[in-house]
C-alpha positions in Angstrom: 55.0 -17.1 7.8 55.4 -18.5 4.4 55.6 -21.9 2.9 56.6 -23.4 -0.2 55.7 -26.4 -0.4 54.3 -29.8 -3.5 56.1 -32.5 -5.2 59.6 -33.3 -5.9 61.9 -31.7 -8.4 59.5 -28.8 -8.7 61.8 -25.7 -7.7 60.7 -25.4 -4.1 64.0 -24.3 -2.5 65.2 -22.4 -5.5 61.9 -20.3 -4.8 62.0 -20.1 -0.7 65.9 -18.9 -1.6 64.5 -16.0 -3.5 61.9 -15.4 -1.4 64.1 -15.0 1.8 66.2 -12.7 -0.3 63.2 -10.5 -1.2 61.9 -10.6 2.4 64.5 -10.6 4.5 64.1 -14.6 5.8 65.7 -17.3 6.4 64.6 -20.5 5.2 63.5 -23.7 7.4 63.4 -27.3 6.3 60.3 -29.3 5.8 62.0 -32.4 3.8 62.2 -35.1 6.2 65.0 -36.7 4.6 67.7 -33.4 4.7 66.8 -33.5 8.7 70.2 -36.1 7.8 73.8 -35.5 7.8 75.2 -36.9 4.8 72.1 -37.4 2.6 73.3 -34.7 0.2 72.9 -35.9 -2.9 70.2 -38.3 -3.0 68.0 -35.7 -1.4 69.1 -32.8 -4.0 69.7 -30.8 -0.6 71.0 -27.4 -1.2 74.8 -26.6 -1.2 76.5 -23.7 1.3 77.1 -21.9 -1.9 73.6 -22.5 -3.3 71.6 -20.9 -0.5 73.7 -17.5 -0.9 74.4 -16.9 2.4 70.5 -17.2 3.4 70.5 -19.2 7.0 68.7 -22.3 6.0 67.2 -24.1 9.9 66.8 -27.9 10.6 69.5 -29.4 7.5 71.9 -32.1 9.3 70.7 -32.5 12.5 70.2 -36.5 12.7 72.7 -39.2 12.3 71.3 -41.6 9.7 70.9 -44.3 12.8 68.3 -41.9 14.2 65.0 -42.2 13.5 63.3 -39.5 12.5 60.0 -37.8 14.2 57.1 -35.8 13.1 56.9 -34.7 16.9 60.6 -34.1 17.3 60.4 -32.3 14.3 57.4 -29.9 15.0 59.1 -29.0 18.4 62.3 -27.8 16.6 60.5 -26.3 13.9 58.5 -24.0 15.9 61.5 -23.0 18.2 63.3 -21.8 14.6 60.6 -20.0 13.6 60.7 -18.7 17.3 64.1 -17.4 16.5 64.0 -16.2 13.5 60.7 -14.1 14.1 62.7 -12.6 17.1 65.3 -11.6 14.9 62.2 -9.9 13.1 62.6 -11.7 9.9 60.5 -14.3 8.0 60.2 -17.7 8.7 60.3 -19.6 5.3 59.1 -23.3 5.2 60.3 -25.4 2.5 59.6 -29.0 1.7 57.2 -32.1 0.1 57.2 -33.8 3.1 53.4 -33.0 3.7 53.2 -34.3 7.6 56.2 -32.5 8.5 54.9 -29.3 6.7 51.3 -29.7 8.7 52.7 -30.9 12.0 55.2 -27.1 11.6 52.0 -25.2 9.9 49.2 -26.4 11.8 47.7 -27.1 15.6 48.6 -30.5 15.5 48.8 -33.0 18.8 50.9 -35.8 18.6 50.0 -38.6 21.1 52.6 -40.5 22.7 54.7 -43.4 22.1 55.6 -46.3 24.0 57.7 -49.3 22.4 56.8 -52.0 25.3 53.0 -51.4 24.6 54.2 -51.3 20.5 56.2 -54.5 20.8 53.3 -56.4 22.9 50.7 -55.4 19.9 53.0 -56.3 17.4 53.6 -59.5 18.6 49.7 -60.2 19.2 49.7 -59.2 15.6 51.9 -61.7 14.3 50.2 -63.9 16.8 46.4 -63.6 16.1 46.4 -61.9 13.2 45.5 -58.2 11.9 42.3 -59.0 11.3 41.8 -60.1 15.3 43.6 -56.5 16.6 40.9 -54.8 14.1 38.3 -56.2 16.0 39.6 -54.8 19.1 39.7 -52.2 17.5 36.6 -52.0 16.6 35.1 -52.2 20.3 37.1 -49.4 21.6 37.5 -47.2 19.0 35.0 -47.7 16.0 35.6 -44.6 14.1 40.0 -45.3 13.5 38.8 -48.9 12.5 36.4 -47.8 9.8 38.8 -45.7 8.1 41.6 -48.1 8.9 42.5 -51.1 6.8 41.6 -55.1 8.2 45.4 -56.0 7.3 46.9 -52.5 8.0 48.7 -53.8 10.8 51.0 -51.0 11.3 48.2 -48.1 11.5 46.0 -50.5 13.7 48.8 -51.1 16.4 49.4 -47.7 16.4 45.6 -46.8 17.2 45.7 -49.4 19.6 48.5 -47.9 21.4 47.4 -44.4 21.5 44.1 -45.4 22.8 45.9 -47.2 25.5 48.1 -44.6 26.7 45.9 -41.8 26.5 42.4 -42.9 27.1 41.6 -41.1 23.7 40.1 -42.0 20.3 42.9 -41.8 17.5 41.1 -39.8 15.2 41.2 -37.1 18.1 45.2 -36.4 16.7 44.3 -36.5 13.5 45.7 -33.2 11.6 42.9 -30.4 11.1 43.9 -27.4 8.6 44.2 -24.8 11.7 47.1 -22.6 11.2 49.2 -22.2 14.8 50.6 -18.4 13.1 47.4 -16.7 12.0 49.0 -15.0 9.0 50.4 -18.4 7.7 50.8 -18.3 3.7 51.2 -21.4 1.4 52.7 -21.5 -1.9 52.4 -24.8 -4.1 54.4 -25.0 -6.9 53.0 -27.2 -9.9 54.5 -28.4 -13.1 52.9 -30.2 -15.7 53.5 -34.2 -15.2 55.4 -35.5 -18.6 57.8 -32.1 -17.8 58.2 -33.4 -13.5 58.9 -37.0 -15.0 61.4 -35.3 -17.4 63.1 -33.9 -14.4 62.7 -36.4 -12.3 65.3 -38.9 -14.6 66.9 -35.8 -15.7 68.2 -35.4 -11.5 68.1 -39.0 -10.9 71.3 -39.6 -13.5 73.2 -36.4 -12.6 72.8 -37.5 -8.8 74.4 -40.5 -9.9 77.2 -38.7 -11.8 77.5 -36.5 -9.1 78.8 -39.4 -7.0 75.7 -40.6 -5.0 76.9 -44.4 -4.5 80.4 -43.0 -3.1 78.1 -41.5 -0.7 75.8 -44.4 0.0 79.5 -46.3 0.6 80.1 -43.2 2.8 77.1 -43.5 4.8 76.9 -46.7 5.0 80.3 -46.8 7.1 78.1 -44.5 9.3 75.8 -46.9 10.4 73.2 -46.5 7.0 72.4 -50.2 6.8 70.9 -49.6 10.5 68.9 -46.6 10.1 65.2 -47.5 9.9 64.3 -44.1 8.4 67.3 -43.0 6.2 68.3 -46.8 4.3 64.9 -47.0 3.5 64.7 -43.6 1.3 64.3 -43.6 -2.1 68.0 -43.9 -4.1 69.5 -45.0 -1.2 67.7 -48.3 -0.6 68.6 -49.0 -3.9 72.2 -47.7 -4.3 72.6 -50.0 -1.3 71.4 -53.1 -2.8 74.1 -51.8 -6.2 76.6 -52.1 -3.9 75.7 -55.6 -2.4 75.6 -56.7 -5.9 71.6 -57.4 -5.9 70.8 -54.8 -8.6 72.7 -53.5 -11.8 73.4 -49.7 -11.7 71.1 -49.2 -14.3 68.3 -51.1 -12.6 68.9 -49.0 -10.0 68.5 -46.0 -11.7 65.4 -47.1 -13.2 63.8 -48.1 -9.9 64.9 -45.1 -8.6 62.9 -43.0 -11.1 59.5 -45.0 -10.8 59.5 -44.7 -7.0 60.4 -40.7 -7.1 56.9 -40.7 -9.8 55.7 -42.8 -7.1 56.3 -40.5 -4.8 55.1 -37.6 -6.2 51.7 -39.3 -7.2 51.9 -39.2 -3.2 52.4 -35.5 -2.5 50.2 -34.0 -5.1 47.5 -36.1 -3.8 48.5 -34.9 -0.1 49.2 -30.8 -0.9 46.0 -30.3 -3.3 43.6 -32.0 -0.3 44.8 -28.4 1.6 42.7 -25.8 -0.1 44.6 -23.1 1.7 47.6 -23.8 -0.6 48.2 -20.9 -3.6 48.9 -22.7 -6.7 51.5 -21.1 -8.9 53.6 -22.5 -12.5 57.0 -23.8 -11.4 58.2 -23.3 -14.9 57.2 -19.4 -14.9 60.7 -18.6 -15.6 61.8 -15.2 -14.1 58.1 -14.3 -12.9 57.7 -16.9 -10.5 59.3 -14.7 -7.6 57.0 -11.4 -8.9 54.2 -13.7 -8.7 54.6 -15.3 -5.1 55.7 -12.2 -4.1 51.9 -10.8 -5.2 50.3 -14.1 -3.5 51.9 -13.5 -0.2 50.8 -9.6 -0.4 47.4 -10.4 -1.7 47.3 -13.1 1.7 48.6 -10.9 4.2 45.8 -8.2 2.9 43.1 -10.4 3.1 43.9 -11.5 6.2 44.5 -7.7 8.0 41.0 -7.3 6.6 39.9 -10.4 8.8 41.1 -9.4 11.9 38.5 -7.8 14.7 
């Protein structure tokens, strides 16, 4: 199984297209964001002519009223790559959403949910106080409070919660680098920051010229402005507030830009944490294929070698 994975506007599913070509794959999505059906151009998602009649899994499958889930996700995931391996071909991960690529790459248990328990902490929160649940926390679960924030109310309800309905510390779900497929590759593609932030505005304007607030207008006829996940995304929060009149087009743009660099301060951070990931120059030009092409071969070899 392969992956292509790191920060935004950095080639990825150019690259995983390629790659399926050159391996006989098909290509699965790992950006949380395409999951939606009508996010297009706001999440650069690839066109039908784009992916050249590669089988891309897992684009369009939510409404943007649905909320979207990591555990959802990592059950449909895995079935694809079911599929496609069936079909004897190579599953080919692609995306910077760095949960979603774990929760598909790695043995990963997510803990259940339950939104009475949720909405009782939640209101104790707004009630007592953070600071008062992270004592609680504290006494049953010492270890999630020390690397959880006092006023971090969201990630302490959730510890709270899981502790409650399982009997289990949270830190027991936490994700562990342990690849479910043994022979699991990971490519990272990196570019050079002033030449992602270049990119970055460079996409950010033609998305605009490319009609991204006719399809915020779209959208938000679908229900947008009641999605908790998909209003909230980056260019769409604020091509919704453009078209309430709250923020010039230009500011838009602008914020639009900083929280994309924001975001992929975020995923490089995440990506380069996993020292499994193989490291190769987005901007090699016509080598870049060659050269995953040699990582994935050099991988596989090393890990034949491995086996008993």
């Amino acid at each position: 199984m392969v992956a292509v994975v790191g920060a935004t506007a950095t080639g990825k599913s150019d690259l995983a297209i390629a790659l399926a070509e050159r391996l006989d794959g098909e290509v699965v999505n790992a950006d949380a964001l395409q999951l939606y059906r009508g996010m297009d151009i706001g999440t650069a998602k690839v066109t039908a002519q784009e992916r050249r009649g590669i089988e891309h899994h897992l684009l369009d499958v939510l409404t943007v009223t649905e909320e979207a889930s990591v555990s959802a996700y990592q059950r449909a995931a895995r079935e694809a790559v079911a599929v496609i391996r069936s079909r004897g071909r190579v599953p080919i991960l692609v995306g910077g959403s760095g949960l979603y690529v774990r929760a598909a790459l790695d043995e990963i248990e997510f803990p259940p949910t339950d939104p009475a328990v949720r909405a009782r902490l939640e209101e104790r929160a707004d009630r007592e106080g953070p600071a008062a649940l992270h004592r609680v926390l504290a006494d049953t679960d010492p270890e999630a409070a020390r690397t959880i924030g006092v006023h971090d109310t969201r990630r302490i309800v959730r510890a709270l919660e899981v502790g409650e309905l399982t009997g289990r510390p949270f830190t027991a779900f936490l994700p562990r680098p342990h690849y479910h497929h043994s022979c699991t590759v990971q490519l990272g593609l990196r570019l050079e920051r002033p030449l992602l932030h270049d990119r970055i505005e460079a996409r950010v304007h033609r998305m605009v010229e490319q009609g991204l607030l006719e399809e915020i207008s779209d959208l938000r006829e679908q229900g947008l402005d009641h999605g908790r996940t998909a209003r909230r995304a980056i260019g769409y929060e604020q091509g919704l507030a453009v078209l309430d009149g709250t923020m010039s087009c230009e500011q838009a743009i602008e914020d639009t830009v900083a929280g994309t660099r924001r975001l992929v301060r975020k995923q490089d951070t995440w990506f380069r944490r996993d020292l499994r990931v193989r490291w190769l120059a987005a901007d090699a030009g016509q080598s870049l294929v060659d050269h995953a092409i040699a990582q994935i071969r050099e991988a596989v070899t090393t890990t034949d070698e491995q086996q008993p």
